[in-house]
N, C-alpha and C positions, 0 to 999 in steps of 0.2 A: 359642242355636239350633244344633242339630246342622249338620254340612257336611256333602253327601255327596261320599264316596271311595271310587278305586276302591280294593281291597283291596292291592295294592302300594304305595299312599301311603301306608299307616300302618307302614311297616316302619320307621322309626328312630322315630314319635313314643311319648310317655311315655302308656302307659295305665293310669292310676288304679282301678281294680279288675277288671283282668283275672282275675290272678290270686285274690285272691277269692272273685268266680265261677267259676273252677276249681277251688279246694277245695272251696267246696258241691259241686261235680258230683259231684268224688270222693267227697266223704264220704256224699251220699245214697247212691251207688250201694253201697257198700263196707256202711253201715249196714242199706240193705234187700235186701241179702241175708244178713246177720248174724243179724238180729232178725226180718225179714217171711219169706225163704222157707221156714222150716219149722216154721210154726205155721201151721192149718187153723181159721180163725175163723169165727163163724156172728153173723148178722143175722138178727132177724126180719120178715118183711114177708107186708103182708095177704094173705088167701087162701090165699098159696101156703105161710106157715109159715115156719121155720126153717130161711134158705138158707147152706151151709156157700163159706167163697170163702177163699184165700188170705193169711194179713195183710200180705203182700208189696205185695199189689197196690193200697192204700192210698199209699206214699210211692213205689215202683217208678218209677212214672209220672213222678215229681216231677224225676225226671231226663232226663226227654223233652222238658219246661219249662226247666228249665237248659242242657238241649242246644240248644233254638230260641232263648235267649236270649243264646246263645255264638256260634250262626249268626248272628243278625239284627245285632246288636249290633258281634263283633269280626270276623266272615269267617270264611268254611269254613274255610280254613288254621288260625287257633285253634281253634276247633271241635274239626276233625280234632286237635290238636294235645295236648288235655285226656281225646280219646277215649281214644287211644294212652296218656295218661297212668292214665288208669282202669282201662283193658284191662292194663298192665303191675302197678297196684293189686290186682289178680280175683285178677292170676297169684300175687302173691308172699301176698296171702290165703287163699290155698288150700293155699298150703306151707307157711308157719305153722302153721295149725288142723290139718293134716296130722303136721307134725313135735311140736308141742303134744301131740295128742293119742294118739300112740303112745308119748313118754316113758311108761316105767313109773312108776307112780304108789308116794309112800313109802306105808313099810307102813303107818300108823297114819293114812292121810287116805282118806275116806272116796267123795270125789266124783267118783270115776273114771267111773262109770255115767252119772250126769247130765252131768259133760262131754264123753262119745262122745255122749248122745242129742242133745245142741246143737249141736256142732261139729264131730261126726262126718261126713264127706263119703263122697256116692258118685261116683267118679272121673268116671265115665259123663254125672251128672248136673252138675260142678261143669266138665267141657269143653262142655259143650253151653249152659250157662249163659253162661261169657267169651265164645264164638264167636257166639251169638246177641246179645248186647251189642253185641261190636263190630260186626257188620254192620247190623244195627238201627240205630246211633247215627249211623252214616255213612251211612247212606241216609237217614235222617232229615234229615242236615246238607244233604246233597247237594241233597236234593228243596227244602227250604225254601231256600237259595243259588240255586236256576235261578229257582226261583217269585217271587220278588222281582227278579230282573234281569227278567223278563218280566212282570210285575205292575210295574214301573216303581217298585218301593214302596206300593204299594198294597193294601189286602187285606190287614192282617197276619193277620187273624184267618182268613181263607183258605189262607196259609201255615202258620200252626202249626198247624191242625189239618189239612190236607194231606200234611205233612211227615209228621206222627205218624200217618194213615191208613197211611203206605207205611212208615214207620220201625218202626211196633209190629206189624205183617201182617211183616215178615222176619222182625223178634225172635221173634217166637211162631210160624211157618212153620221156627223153625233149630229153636228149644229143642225143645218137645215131643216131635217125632219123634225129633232124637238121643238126647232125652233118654228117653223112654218106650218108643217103638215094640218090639212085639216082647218089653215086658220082662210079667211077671205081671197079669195082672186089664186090661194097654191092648191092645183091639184098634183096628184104623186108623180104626172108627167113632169110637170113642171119643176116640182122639188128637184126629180132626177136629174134632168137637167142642168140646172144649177150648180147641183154638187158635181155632177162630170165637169162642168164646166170651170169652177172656179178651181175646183183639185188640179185639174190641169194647167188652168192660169198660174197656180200659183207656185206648183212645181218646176215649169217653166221659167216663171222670174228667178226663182234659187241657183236654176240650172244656170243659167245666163250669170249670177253672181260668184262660180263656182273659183275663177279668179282670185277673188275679192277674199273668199273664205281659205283657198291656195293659203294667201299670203297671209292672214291672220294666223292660221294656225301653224304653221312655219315660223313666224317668230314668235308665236308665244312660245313656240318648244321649245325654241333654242334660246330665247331667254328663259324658261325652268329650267330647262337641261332637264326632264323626261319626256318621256314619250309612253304612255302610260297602256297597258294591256287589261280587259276587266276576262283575267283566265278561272279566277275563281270568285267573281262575286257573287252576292245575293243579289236577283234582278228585282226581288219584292217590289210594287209600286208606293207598297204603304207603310217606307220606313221615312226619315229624315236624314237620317245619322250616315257619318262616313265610314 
């Protein structure tokens, strides 16, 4: 049976998959934006036809789920602490695929064109992407950390999809605009648009996985054995440390 603590109790004990659950974070995030942000996939659905939506926004989310289950589970300080590791992941991904894809390609290979249209970044859009992550995932963490000290524990299912109302409304409030605004074909209707629109899409998907996250964070407790409260932490964004 989990014990609850407050989040400075578990600072010397041994946590059996912490780390773990911070590779998946990393790796969905690092993967969905590899393989999901720039492909434009289509569903069909009745009446309205053939609706075109992002393939990001399938696994994207999946990281909002790993992120409330990093809050609920190990305490904002981990949380926070996996963000920062993601967010320092975005960065040196972006240098890679950057430096990758400017090497001059030998003469006789042929795939220089399909690897700019995969891996080719626009600078514009790949800073608006890390900054909207990071502030997104810490206001996620933040929101779902108070709601449970005031929720007594209670309500998970009020907390994760609380958190992620306010966590995925910054994300997509940072991206779009830096990302788009101003650029060809986005006027600010349109921006708005979007960001109503995917924040809601993609709140939605979490909501729907709230099951899925139920069950993750139920056994990870009870394989720690806590149940962890952040009653007196530092919420700083701009620490690392536990």
């Amino acid at each position: 049976m989990p014990v609850a603590v407050d989040a400075s109790q578990i600072q010397a004990r041994p946590l059996k998959y912490y780390d773990l659950v911070m590779a998946a974070f990393v790796a969905i995030l690092l993967l969905s934006n590899v393989l999901g942000a720039g492909k434009v996939a289509s569903v069909p659905l009745p009446v309205i036809g053939d609706w075109p939506f992002g393939a990001g926004l399938l696994f994207f989310p999946l990281g909002y789920v790993i992120g409330d289950i990093l809050t609920e589970v190990y305490g904002f300080a981990r949380a926070r602490r996996a963000i920062w590791v993601g967010f320092a992941a975005l960065i040196f991904m972006a240098f890679m695929a950057w430096v990758v894809v400017a090497l001059p390609p030998a003469a006789d290979w042929g795939g220089q064109a399909a690897y700019e249209q995969v891996f080719g970044q626009v600078p514009r859009i790949v800073f608006a992407s890390i900054v909207a992550f990071w502030a997104g995932e810490l206001v996620n963490a933040f929101v779902l950390a108070r709601m449970k000290v005031w929720t007594k524990g209670r309500y998970l299912w009020a907390r994760t999809i609380g958190s992620t109302v306010f966590g995925q409304g910054v994300d997509s409030l940072i991206f779009y605009p830096l990302a788009f605004l101003g650029a060809t074909g986005w006027t600010p209707g349109l921006v708005a648009k979007v960001v109503v629109t995917q924040w809601a899409l993609k709140t939605a998907w979490e909501a729907l996985l709230t099951p899925v996250t139920y069950w993750a964070i139920n056994s990870l407790k009870r394989a720690e054995g806590i149940d962890v409260y952040d009653r007196d932490t530092d919420f700083t964004p701009f620490k690392t440390g536990v």
